[in-house]
N, CA, C and O of each residue as an XYZ file, in Angstrom:
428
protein
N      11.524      8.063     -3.918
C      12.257      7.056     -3.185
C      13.215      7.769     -2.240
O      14.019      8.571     -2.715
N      13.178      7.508     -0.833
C      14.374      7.890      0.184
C      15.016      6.861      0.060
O      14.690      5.750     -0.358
N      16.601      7.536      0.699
C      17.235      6.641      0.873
C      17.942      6.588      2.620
O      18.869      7.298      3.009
N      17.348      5.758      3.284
C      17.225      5.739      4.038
C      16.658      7.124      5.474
O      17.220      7.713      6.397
N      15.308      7.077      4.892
C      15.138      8.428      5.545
C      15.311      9.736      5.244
O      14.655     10.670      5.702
N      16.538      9.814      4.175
C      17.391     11.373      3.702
C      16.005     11.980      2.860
O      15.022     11.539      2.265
N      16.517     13.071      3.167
C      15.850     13.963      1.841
C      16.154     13.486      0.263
O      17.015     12.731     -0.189
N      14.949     14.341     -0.464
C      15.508     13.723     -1.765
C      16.551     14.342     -2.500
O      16.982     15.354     -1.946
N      17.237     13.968     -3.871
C      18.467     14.601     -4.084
C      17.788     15.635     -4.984
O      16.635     15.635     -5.417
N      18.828     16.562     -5.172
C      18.860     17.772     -5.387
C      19.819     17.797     -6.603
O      21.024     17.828     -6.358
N      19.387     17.784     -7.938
C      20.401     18.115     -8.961
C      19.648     19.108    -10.362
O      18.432     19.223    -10.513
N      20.713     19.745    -11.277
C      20.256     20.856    -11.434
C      21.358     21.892    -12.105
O      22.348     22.115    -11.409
N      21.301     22.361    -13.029
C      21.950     22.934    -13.769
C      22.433     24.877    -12.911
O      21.639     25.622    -12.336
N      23.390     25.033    -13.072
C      23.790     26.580    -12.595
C      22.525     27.459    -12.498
O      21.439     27.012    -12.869
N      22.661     28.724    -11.996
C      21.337     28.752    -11.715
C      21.632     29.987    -13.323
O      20.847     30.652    -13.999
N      23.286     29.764    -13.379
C      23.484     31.381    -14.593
C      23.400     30.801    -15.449
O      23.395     31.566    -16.414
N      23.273     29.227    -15.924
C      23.174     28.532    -17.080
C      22.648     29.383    -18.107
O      21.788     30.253    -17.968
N      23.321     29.005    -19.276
C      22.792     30.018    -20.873
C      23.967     28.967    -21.486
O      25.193     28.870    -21.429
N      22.603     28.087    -22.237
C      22.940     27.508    -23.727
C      23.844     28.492    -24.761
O      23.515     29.606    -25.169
N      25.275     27.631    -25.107
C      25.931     28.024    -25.933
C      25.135     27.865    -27.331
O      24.547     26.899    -27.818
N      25.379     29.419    -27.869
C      24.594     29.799    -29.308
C      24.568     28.705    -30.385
O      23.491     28.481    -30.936
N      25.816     27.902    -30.785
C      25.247     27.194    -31.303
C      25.540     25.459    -31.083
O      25.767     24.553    -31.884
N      25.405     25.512    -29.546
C      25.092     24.534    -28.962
C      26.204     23.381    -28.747
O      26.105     22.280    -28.204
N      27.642     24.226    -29.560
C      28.742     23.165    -28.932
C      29.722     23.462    -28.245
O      30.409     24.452    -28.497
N      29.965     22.620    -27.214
C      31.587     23.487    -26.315
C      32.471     22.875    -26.561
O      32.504     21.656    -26.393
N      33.595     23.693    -27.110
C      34.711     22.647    -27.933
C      35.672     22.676    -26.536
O      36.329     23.589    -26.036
N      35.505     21.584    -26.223
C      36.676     20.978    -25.437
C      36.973     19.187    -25.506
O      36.378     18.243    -26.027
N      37.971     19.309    -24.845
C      38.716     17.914    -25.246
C      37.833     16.611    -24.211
O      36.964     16.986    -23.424
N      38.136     15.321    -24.324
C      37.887     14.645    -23.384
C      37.936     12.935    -23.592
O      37.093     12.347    -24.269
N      38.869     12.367    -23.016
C      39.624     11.029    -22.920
C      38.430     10.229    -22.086
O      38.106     10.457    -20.921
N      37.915      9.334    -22.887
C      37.322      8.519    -22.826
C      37.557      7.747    -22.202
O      38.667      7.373    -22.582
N      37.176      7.007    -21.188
C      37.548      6.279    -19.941
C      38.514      7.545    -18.579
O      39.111      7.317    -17.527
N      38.358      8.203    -18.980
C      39.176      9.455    -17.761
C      38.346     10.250    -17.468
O      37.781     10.948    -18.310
N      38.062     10.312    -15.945
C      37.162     10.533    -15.305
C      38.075     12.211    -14.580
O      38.869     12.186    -13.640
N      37.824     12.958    -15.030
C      38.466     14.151    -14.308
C      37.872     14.770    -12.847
O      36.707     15.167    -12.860
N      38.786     14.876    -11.361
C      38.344     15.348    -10.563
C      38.140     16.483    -10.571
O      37.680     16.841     -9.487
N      38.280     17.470    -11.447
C      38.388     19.097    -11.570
C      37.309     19.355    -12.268
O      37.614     19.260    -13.457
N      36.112     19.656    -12.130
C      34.851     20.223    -12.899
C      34.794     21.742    -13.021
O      34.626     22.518    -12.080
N      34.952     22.056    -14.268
C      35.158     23.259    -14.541
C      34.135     24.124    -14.485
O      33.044     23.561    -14.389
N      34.110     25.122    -14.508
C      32.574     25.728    -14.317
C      32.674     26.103    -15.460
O      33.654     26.397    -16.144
N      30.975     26.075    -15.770
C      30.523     26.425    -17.044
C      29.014     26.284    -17.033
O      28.356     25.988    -16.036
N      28.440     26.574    -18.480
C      27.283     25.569    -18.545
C      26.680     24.318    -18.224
O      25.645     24.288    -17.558
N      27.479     22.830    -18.821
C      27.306     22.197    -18.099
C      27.430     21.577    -16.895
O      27.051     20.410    -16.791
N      27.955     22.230    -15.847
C      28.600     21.968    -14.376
C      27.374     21.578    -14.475
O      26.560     22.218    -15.140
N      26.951     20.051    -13.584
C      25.498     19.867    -12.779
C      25.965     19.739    -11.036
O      27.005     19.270    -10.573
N      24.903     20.279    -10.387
C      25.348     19.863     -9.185
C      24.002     19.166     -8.683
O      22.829     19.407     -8.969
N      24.674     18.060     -7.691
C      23.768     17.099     -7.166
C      23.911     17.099     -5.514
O      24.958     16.577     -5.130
N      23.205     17.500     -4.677
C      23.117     17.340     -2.962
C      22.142     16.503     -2.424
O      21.579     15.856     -3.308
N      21.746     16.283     -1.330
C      21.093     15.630     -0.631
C      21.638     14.451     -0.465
O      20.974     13.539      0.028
N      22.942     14.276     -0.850
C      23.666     12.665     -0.838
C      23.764     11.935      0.240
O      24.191     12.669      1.131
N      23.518     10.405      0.798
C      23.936     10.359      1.985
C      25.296     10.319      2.065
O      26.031     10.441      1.085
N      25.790     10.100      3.562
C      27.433     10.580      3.974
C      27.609      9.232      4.009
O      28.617      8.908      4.637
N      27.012      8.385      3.577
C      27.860      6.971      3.435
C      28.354      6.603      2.350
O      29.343      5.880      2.228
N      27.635      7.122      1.398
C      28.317      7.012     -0.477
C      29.644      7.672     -0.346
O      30.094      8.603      0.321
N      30.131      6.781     -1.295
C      31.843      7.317     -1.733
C      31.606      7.221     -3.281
O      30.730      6.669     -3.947
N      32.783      8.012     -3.628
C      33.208      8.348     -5.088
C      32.856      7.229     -5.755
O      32.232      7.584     -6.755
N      32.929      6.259     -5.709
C      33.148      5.075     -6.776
C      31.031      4.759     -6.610
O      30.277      4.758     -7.583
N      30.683      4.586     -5.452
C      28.709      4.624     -5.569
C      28.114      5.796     -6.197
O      27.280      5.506     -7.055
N      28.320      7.095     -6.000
C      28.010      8.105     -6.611
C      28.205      8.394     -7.942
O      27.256      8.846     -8.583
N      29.521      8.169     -8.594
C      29.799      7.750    -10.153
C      29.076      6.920    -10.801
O      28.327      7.278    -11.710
N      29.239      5.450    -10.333
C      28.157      4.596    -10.886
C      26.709      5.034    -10.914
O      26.136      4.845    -11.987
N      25.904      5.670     -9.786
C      24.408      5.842    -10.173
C      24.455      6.632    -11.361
O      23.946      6.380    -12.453
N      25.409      8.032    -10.864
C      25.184      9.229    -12.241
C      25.698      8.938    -13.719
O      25.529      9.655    -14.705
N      26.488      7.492    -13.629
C      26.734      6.699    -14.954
C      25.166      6.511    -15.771
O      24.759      6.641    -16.926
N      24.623      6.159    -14.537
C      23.147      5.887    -15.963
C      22.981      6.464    -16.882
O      22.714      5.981    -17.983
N      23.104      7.581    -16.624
C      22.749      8.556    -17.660
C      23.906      8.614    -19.256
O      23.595      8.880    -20.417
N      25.152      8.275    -18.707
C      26.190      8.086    -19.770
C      27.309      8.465    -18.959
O      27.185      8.770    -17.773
N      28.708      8.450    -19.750
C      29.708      8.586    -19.561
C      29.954     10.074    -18.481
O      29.152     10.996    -18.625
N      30.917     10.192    -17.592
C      31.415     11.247    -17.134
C      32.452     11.787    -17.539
O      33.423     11.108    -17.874
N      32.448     12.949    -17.582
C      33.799     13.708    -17.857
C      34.193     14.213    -17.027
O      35.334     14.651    -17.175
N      33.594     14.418    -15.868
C      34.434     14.903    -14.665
C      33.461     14.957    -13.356
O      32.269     15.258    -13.417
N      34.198     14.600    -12.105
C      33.227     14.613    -11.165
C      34.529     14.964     -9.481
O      35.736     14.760     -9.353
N      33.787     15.370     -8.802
C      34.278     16.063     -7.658
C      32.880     15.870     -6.247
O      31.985     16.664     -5.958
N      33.182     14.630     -5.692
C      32.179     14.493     -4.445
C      33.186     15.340     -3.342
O      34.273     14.888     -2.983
N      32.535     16.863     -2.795
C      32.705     17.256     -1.511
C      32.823     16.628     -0.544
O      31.848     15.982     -0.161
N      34.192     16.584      0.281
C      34.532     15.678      1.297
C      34.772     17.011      2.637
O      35.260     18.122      2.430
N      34.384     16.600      3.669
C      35.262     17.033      4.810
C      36.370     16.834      4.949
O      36.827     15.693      5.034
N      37.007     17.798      5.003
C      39.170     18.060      5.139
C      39.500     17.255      6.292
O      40.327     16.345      6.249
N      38.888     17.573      7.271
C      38.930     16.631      8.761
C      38.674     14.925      8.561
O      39.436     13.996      8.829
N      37.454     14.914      8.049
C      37.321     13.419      8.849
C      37.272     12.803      7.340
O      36.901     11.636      7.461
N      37.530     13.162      5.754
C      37.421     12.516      4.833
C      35.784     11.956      4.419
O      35.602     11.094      3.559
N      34.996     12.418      4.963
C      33.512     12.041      4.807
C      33.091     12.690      3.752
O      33.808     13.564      3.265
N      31.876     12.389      3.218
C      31.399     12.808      2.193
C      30.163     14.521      3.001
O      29.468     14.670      4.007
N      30.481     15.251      2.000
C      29.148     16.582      2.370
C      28.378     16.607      2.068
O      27.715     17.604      2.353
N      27.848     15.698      1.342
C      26.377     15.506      0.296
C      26.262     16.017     -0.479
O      25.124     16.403     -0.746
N      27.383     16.356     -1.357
C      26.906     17.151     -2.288
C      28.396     16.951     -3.136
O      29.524     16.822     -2.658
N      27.896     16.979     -4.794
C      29.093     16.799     -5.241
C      28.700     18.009     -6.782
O      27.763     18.805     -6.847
N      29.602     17.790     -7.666
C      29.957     18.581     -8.729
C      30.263     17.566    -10.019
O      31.209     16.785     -9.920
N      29.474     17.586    -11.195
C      30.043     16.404    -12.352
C      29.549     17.072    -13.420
O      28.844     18.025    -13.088
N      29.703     16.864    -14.914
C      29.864     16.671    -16.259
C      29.524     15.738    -17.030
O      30.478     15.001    -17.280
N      28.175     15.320    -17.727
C      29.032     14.202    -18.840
C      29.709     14.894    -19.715
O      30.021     16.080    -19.615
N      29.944     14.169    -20.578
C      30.704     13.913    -21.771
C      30.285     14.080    -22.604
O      31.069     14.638    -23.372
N      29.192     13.881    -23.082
C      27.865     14.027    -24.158
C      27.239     14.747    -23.190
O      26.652     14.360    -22.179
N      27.516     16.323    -23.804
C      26.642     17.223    -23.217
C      25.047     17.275    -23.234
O      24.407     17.885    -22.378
N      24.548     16.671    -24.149
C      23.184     16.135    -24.773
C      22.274     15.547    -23.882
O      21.070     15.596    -24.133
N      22.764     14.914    -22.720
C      22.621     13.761    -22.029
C      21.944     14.846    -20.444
O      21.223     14.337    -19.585
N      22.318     16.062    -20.416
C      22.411     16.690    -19.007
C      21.325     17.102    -18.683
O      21.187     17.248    -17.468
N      20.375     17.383    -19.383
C      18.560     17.887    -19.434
C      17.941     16.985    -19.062
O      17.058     16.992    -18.204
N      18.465     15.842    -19.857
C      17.504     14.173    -19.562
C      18.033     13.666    -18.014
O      17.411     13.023    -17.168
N      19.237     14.135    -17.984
C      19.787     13.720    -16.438
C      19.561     14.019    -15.294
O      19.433     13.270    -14.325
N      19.477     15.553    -15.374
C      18.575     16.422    -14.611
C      17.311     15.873    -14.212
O      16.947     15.332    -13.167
N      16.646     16.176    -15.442
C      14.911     15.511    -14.993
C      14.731     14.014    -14.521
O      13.879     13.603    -13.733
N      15.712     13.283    -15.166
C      15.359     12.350    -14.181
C      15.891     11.609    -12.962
O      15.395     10.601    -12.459
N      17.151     12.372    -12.504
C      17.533     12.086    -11.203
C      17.314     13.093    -10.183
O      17.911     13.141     -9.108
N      16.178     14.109    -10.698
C      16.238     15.663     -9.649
C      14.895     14.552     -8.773
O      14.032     13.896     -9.356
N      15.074     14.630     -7.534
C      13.888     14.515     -6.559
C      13.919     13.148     -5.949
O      13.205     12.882     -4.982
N      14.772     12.231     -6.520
C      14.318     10.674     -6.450
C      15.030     10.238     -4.883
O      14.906      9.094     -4.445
Protein backbone atom coordinates (compact mmCIF):
# COMPACT_ATOMS: atom_id res chain seq x y z
CA UNK A 1 0.00 0.00 0.00
CA UNK A 2 1.37 3.72 -0.91
CA UNK A 3 0.49 6.39 0.62
CA UNK A 4 -0.09 8.71 -1.63
CA UNK A 5 2.50 7.92 -4.18
CA UNK A 6 5.47 7.80 -1.30
CA UNK A 7 7.69 5.05 -1.07
CA UNK A 8 7.07 2.33 1.25
CA UNK A 9 8.02 2.67 4.98
CA UNK A 10 11.08 1.59 6.17
CA UNK A 11 11.23 0.13 9.79
CA UNK A 12 13.69 -2.08 11.43
CA UNK A 13 15.70 -2.81 14.27
CA UNK A 14 19.61 -1.22 14.72
CA UNK A 15 21.59 -2.63 12.36
CA UNK A 16 24.14 -3.50 15.90
CA UNK A 17 21.05 -5.05 17.46
CA UNK A 18 22.11 -8.17 19.88
CA UNK A 19 19.37 -9.71 22.02
CA UNK A 20 19.98 -9.21 25.69
CA UNK A 21 21.27 -12.76 27.14
CA UNK A 22 18.57 -13.32 29.03
CA UNK A 23 16.14 -11.42 27.27
CA UNK A 24 15.17 -8.64 29.82
CA UNK A 25 16.03 -4.87 29.96
CA UNK A 26 15.37 -3.68 33.32
CA UNK A 27 14.16 -0.32 32.93
CA UNK A 28 11.36 1.68 34.25
CA UNK A 29 8.21 2.86 32.36
CA UNK A 30 4.86 4.91 33.26
CA UNK A 31 2.14 3.71 31.59
CA UNK A 32 0.23 6.20 29.71
CA UNK A 33 3.75 8.42 29.29
CA UNK A 34 4.85 8.56 26.12
CA UNK A 35 8.66 9.66 26.32
CA UNK A 36 10.19 12.02 23.57
CA UNK A 37 13.81 10.82 24.30
CA UNK A 38 14.43 7.24 22.75
CA UNK A 39 17.31 5.89 24.12
CA UNK A 40 19.51 3.88 22.13
CA UNK A 41 19.73 0.44 22.62
CA UNK A 42 18.40 -2.77 21.41
CA UNK A 43 15.11 -1.96 21.12
CA UNK A 44 15.37 1.57 19.39
CA UNK A 45 13.12 0.81 16.08
CA UNK A 46 13.45 3.21 13.42
CA UNK A 47 10.75 3.89 10.89
CA UNK A 48 11.32 6.33 7.44
CA UNK A 49 9.65 6.78 4.37
CA UNK A 50 6.96 8.86 6.34
CA UNK A 51 4.98 11.35 4.53
CA UNK A 52 5.75 15.16 5.58
CA UNK A 53 2.17 15.59 6.28
CA UNK A 54 1.88 13.18 9.38
CA UNK A 55 2.42 14.74 12.75
CA UNK A 56 3.26 13.21 16.09
CA UNK A 57 -0.15 12.46 17.26
CA UNK A 58 -0.94 10.24 13.28
CA UNK A 59 2.34 8.53 13.52
CA UNK A 60 1.83 7.37 17.29
CA UNK A 61 -1.54 6.15 16.67
CA UNK A 62 -0.62 3.84 13.52
CA UNK A 63 2.61 2.46 15.52
CA UNK A 64 0.01 2.02 18.55
CA UNK A 65 -1.26 -1.09 16.75
CA UNK A 66 1.17 -2.93 17.66
CA UNK A 67 0.86 -1.92 21.58
CA UNK A 68 1.74 0.63 23.91
CA UNK A 69 4.78 3.15 23.38
CA UNK A 70 7.40 3.97 25.56
CA UNK A 71 8.95 6.47 23.73
CA UNK A 72 8.88 8.10 20.40
CA UNK A 73 10.76 11.08 18.64
CA UNK A 74 9.30 12.07 14.89
CA UNK A 75 12.37 14.10 13.16
CA UNK A 76 11.27 17.56 12.46
CA UNK A 77 13.03 20.33 10.47
CA UNK A 78 14.48 23.16 12.98
CA UNK A 79 13.39 25.72 10.25
CA UNK A 80 10.05 25.11 9.07
CA UNK A 81 8.78 22.50 11.99
CA UNK A 82 7.90 19.81 9.26
CA UNK A 83 8.19 16.39 9.63
CA UNK A 84 11.71 14.40 7.90
CA UNK A 85 10.16 11.16 7.43
CA UNK A 86 11.59 9.49 9.63
CA UNK A 87 11.19 9.02 13.27
CA UNK A 88 12.70 6.94 16.35
CA UNK A 89 10.21 4.79 18.99
CA UNK A 90 10.08 1.90 21.64
CA UNK A 91 7.30 -0.14 22.90
CA UNK A 92 6.90 -0.96 26.16
CA UNK A 93 6.49 -4.64 25.85
CA UNK A 94 9.62 -5.29 24.31
CA UNK A 95 8.03 -8.66 22.99
CA UNK A 96 5.89 -6.80 20.65
CA UNK A 97 9.06 -5.26 18.34
CA UNK A 98 9.81 -8.43 15.93
CA UNK A 99 6.01 -8.74 15.30
CA UNK A 100 6.10 -4.89 14.69
CA UNK A 101 8.82 -4.85 12.52
CA UNK A 102 7.50 -7.56 10.22
CA UNK A 103 4.50 -6.24 9.97
CA UNK A 104 4.75 -2.59 9.39
CA UNK A 105 8.31 -2.93 7.36
CA UNK A 106 7.23 -2.26 3.51
CA UNK A 107 3.48 -1.34 3.75
Amino acid sequence: VLYKNVLPLKIRRPKDYIEPPDGKKRVYHIPGIVSTQVEDGPNKVFIGNLPAALGDTEVKQFLSSYGELKSFHLVKDTGTGMSKGYAFFEYADTKVTDEACKGLNGI
